[in-house]
N, C-alpha and C positions, 0 to 999 in steps of 0.2 A: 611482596614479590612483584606487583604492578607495578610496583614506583622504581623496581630496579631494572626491570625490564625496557621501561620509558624512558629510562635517562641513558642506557644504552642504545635505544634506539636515536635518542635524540643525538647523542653522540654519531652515530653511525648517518644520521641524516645532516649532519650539519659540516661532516666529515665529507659526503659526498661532491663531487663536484655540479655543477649546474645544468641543466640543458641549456645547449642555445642554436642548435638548428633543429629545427620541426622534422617530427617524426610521428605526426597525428596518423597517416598516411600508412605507412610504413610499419608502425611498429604498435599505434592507439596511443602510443604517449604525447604530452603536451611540456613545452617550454613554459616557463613561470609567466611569460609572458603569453603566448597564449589562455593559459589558464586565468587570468586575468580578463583577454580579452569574451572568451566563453560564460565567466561570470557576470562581465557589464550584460550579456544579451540574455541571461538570465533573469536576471534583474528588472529588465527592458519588459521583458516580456510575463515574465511572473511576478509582479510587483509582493509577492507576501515574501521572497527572498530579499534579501537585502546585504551588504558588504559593513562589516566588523573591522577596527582597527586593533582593537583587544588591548593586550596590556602591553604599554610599551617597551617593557624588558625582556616578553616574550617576543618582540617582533623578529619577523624573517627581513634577512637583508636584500632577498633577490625576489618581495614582492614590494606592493605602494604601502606604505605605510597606513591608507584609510583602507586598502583591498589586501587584507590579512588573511582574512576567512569569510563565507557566506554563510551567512543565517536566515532559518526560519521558524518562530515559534509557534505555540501553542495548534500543535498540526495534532487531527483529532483521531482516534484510535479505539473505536469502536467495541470490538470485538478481540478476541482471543483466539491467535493462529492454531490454537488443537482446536477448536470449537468447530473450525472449519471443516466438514468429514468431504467438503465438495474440491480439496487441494489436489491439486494433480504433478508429482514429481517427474519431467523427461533429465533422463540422464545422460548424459555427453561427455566425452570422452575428446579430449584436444587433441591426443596422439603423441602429444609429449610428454617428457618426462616429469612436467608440473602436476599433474595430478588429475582429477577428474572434478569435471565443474556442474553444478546442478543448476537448471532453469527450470522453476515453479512458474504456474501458473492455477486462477481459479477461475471454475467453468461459469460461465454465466449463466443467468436466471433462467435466457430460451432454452441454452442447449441443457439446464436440468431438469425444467418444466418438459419440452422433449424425452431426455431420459425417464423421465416420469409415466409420461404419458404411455411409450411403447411399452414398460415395464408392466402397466397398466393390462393395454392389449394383449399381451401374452399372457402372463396371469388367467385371464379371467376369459378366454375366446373359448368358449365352451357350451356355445349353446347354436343349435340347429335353427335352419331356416323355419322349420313348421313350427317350431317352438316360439320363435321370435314374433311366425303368424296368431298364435294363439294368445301369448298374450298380448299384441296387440286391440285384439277385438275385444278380451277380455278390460282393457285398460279404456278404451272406450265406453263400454257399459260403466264401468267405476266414474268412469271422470261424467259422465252426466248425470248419475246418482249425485256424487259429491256436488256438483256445483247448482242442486238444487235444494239440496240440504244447505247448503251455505248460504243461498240467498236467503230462507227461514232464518235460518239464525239470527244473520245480519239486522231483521228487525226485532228479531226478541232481543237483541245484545242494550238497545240502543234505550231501551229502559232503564238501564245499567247506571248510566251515564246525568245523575242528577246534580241539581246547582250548586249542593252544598262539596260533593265530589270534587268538581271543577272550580271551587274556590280552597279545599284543601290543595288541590295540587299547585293552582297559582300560588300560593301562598310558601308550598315547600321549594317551586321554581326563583321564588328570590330571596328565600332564608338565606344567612351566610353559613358558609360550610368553613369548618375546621381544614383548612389545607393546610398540608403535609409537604407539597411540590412532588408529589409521586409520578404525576404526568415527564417533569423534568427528566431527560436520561443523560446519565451522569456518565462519562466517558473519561479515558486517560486523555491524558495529551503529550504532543513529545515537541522538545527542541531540536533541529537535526542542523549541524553544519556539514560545511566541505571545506577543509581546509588542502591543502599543496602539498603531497610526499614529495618534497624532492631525490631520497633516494630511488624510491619507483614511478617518478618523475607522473604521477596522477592524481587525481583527486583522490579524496579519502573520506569519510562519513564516517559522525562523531551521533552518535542520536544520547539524551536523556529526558527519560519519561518522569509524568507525576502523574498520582495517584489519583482515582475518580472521585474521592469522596474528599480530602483532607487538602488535597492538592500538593502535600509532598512528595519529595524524588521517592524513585522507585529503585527498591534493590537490584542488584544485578539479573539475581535467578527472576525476578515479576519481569523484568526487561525481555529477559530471552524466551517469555510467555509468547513475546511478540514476534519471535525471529520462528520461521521456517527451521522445525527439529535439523534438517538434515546440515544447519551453519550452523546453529546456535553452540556456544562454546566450539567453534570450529575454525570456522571462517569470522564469525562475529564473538569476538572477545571484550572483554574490558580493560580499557587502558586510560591511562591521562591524558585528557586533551592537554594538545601543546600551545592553549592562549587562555581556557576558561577552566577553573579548577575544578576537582572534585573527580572522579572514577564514572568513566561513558561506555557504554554500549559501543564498540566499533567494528566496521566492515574491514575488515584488513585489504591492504590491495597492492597484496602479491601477483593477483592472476588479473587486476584491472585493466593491465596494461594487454593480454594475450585476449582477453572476451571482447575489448573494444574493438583490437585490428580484426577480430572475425568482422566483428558485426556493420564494420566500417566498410569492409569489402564487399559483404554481403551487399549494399546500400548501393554501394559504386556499380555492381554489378546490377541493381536492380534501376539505378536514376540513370547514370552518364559515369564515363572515365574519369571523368573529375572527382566524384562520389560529394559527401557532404563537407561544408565547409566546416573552422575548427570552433566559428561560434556556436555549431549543433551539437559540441559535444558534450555537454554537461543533460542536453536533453536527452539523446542517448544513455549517457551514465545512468541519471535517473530513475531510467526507463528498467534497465536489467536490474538496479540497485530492488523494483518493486519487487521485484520475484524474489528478493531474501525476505523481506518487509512488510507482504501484501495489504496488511490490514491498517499501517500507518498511512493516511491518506494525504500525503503532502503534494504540491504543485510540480507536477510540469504540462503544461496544459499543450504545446508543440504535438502534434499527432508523430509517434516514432512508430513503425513498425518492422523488424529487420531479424531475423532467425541467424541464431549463433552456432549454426550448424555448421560443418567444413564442405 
């Protein structure tokens, strides 16, 4: 069913006609030729991407024949998106008839340590002022007990401590130990491209994972371990990449085009009337592409920050 699915899409994209005026502005889509130029300054700027020529009977005629696709491997993948109980789903609603788009985010360490904390205070705020006084003084009498007992000890301990003790332990300090590499943490890692829809004239993300321990590809359903429940089989399906073979993890990007021009505007409205230029936009892409993906930790190192709200 993938494979018949793909070569109708490939049909249908190869059928379509080109862009060739900019509409980054206007609409968040890109001409092949922008999308080319977006990728040099990716490249420039996150050296672990780089530009694929691929196979040259797969090539597209309306890109360069060395800038086919962009690549990044061995990008490292930690953890497991249900593992996560700290994900946070805001749900938005475009207004239009395309559907309804979800932007994840995960809370950071302060504001869970915070959560923690106040969770903490309410819980446990249960005790009175005279209470607080009492054992205080009481904690005083304790603590100068205790640290008078401790300093006795401290000298009875130190008999403890004889030569033949302190040559067994040098001795078990440079025996060689049977290692295992258990300190080692073994993680997935994933290959992720962006290759050119040109029938939805945007980028597209192709991701295939390999396994922590064997370093074999990962099945579909271990794949979608790593996609946000609410795309997995939805929005991120599995199809044929159209240059490197075998069945990929993909973001589909029917609504690419309608999340970017938000968040494009958003930008404009937030820098200058001008808004960002078209080489920012794969850092953008990116940028929303993490909130399907949280735990794949791939490059865009550009600071974006820009709400896809309307």
């Amino acid at each position: 069913m993938p494979s018949l699915l793909s070569n109708l899409k490939s049909a249908r994209e190869y059928l379509s006609p080109t862009l060739k005026t900019s509409a980054f502005l206007t609409r968040g889509v890109l001409t092949p030729s922008e999308f080319v130029a977006a990728g040099d300054e990716l490249v420039y700027k996150c050296p672990t991407w780089s530009w694929e020529s691929g196979d040259p009977d797969k090539r597209k005629k309306h890109l360069p024949d060395d800038k086919q696709y962009l690549v990044t491997r061995g990008v490292p993948c930690k953890v497991r998106v249900g593992s996560l109980e700290n994900v946070v789903a805001d749900l938005e609603n475009d207004g239009d008839d395309d559907g309804e788009w979800l932007v994840s985010r995960i809370l950071s360490d302060e504001e869970l340590k915070r959560r923690e904390d106040q969770a903490l205070l309410d819980d446990f705020d249960l005790l009175e002022d005279e209470v607080h006084g009492k054992l205080k003084i009481e904690g005083v009498e304790d603590s100068n007990k205790d640290h008078q007992q401790q300093e006795e000890d401290e000298y009875a301990d130190m008999a403890d401590f004889e030569d033949d003790n302190v040559m067994q332990d040098e001795a078990a300090a440079i025996a060689p130990h049977n290692s295992t590499n258990s300190n080692i943490v073994k993680v997935r890692t994933y290959d992720l491209s962006i290759t050119y829809d040109k029938y939805y004239q945007t980028p597209r993300i192709y991701l295939m994972g390999y396994s922590d321990d064997t370093g074999s590809p990962l099945t579909g359903e271990e794949m979608m371990q790593d996609v946000i429940k609410d795309y997995a089989n939805k929005t991120v399906t599995m199809e044929h990449h159209p240059h490197v073979s075998g069945i990929h993890a993909s973001i589909h990007p029917c609504q690419h085009g309608a999340v970017m021009k938000t968040i494009v505007k958003n930008l404009q409205s937030a820098e200058s009337e001008e808004g960002p230029s078209v080489e920012m936009y794969l850092f953008i892409f990116l940028k929303f592409v993490s909130s399907m993906i949280p735990t794949i930790n791939y490059d865009f190192t550009m600071d974006v920050s820009a709400s896809t709200k309307k």
